[in-house]
N, C-alpha and C positions, 0 to 999 in steps of 0.2 A: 373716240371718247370726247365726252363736250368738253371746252376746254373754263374754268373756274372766271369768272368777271371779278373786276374788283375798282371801285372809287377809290380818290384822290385820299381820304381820311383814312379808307379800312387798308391803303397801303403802308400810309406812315405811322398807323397805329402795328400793322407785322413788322416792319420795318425797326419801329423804335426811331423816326426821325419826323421831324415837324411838316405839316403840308408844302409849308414853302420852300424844303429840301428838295419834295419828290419832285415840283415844278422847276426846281436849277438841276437836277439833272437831266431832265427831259432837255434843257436850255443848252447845256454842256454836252447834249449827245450821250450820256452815259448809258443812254436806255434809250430804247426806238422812239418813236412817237406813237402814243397810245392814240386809240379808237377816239371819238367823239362822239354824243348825242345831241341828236337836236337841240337841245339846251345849250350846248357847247361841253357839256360834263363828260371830263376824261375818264376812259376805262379803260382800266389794265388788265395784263392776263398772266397766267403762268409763269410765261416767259421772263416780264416784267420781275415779277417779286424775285423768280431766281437770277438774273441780271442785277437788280437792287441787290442781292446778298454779295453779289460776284463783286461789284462796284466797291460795297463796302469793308470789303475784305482787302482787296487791293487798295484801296486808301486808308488803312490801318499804318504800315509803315512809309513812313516819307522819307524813303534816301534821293537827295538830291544831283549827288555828284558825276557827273561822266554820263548823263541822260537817262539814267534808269530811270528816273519819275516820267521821263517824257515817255520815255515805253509802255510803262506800266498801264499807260492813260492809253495810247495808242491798243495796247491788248482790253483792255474796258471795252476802247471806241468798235474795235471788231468784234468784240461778243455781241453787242448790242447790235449788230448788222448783220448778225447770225453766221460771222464766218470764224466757227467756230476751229478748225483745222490750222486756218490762219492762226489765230488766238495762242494755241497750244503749240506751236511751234516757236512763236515768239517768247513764250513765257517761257519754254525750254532755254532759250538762247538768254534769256534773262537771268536764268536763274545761272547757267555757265560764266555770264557776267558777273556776277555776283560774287560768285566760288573765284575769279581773275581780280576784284576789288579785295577780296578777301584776301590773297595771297597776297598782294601789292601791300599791307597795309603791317602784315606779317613780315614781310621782308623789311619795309624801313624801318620797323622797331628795331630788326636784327642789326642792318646799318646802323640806327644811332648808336647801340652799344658798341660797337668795334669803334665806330667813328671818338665817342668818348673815350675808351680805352686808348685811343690812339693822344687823345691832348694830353694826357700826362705824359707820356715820352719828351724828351730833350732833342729838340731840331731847331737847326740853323733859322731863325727868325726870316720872314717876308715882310716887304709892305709894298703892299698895292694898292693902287689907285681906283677909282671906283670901277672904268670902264674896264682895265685889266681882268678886276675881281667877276666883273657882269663875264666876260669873253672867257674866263679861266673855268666858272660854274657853267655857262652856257645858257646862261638869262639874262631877260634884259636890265639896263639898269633903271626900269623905271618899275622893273619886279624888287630889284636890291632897295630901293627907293621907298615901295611900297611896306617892304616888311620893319624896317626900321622907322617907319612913321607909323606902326603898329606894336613897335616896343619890342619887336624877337631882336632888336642886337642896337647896341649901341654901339659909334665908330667914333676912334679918336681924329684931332683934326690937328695938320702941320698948324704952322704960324700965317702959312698965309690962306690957311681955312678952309684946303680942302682935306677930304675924306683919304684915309689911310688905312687900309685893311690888313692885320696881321694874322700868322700864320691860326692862331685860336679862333680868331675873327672866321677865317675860312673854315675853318672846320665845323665852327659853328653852323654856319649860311649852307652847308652841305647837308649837315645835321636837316637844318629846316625844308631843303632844297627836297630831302628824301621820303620826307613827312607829309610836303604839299604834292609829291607827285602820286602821292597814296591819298592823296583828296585827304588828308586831317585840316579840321580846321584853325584859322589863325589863333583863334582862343585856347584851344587844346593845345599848340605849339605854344603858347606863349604860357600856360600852365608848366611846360616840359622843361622850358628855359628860365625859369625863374625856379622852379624845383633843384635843376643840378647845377645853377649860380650858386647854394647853398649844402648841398651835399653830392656828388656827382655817383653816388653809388646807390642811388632810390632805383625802383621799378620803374622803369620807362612808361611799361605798360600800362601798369597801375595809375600814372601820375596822367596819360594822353585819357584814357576814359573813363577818368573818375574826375567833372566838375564842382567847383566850388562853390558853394551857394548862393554867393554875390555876383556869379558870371551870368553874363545874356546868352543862354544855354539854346545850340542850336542840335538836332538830331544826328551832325557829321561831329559835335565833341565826347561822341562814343560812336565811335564811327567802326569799330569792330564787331559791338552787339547789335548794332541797328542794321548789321550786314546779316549778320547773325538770324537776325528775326525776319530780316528782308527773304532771305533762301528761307528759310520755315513756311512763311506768308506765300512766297513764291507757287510753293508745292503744294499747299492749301488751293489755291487760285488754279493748279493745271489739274487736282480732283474736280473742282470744281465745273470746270472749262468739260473735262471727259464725260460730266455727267449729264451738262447740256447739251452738249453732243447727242448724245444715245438718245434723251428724254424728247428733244426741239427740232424737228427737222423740217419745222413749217416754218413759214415767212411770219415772224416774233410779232405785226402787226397783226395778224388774223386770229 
């Protein structure tokens, strides 16, 4: 069966994206390289439009944390190179990633609530010093460094000026410790920490993915729904991935 031809315009017009789109992604790889006419005028084919759809499905959500964007690019870059088996194997192993960020992110909620529940209790006071505090969490102290020149914790300081961590202090920095290994971002923690400085009995949940409208809102400060959508998108992408399979078993150029 002959296979449909198509110009640079009547792409971006099925497409829904401007000409100078369909030309960066040919530039990025997202799509093979089309045919040429003696004119030099690019023509696409089948392949094309359903790799365009593939492409822009999978650039719908942008989780960035722990390489899933880089994957998700890497599964685009093998569609478009027709290794389609490859593709689908990857996007599986994505999407299990995904279901593994998902639970991580689940668990530290569950930590910060014990972890809060625990600083009301009555225990023999600490103070530590910054590098003990770094060696006691098991981060560096230029991570202890970083989050307090970001405002998740303030540290009181002796007389002759250094940093003193007490026992709330640490519970705190655990608190945040449990949040960033679950990829939430500093804005979202610093949402959580200013939340239960004023009532320590809020919804954890509620206060990490719900931004406030004056914050520089990035796609990890809901970082449970954009996992969320991520696995949704995921499994859209390996229909996708299956049916060019079955449909494309020629060389995407010809």
């Amino acid at each position: 069966m002959m296979e449909n031809k198509y110009m640079t315009a009547q792409v971006a017009k099925i497409i829904g994206i401007h000409p100078n789109t369909v030309r960066l992604y040919e530039k990025l790889s997202l799509i093979p390289k089309p045919q040429r006419l003696s004119n030099g005028y690019r023509v696409f084919s089948d392949f094309h439009i359903a790799q365009f759809k593939l492409a822009r499905t999978a650039l719908k959500v942008e989780v960035l944390q722990s390489g899933l964007r880089k994957n998700m690019i890497n599964i685009i870059k093998l569609s478009a190179q027709g290794e389609f088996e490859r593709a689908i194997v990857c996007t599986q192993n994505y999407i299990e990633q995904v279901k593994i960020e998902r639970k991580n992110a689940e668990e530290a909620i569950e930590i910060t609530k014990n972890l809060l529940s625990d600083v009301k209790e009555k225990e023999t006071d600490v103070s530590l010093t910054r590098k003990e505090t770094a060696d006691y969490l098991e981060v560096t102290i230029d991570t202890l460094r970083n989050w307090e020149m970001n405002g998740l914790l303030s540290v009181k300081r002796r007389q002759n000026g250094y940093r003193i961590y007490t026992k709330n202090d640490i519970q705190l920095l655990k608190i945040i410790r449990s949040l960033r290994c679950a990829n939430y971002s500093l804005a979202a923690i610093l949402r959580m920490v200013n939340a239960i400085s004023n009532n320590s009995e809020i919804d954890i949940r509620e206060v990490i993915n719900t931004p406030q409208s004056d914050d520089i809102v990035t796609v990890c400060d809901k970082l449970l729904t954009s996992l969320s959508n991520a696995e949704l998108n995921a499994n859209s992408i390996l229909r996708q991935l299956e049916a060019m399979q079955e449909n494309f078993n020629m060389n995407p150029t010809v």
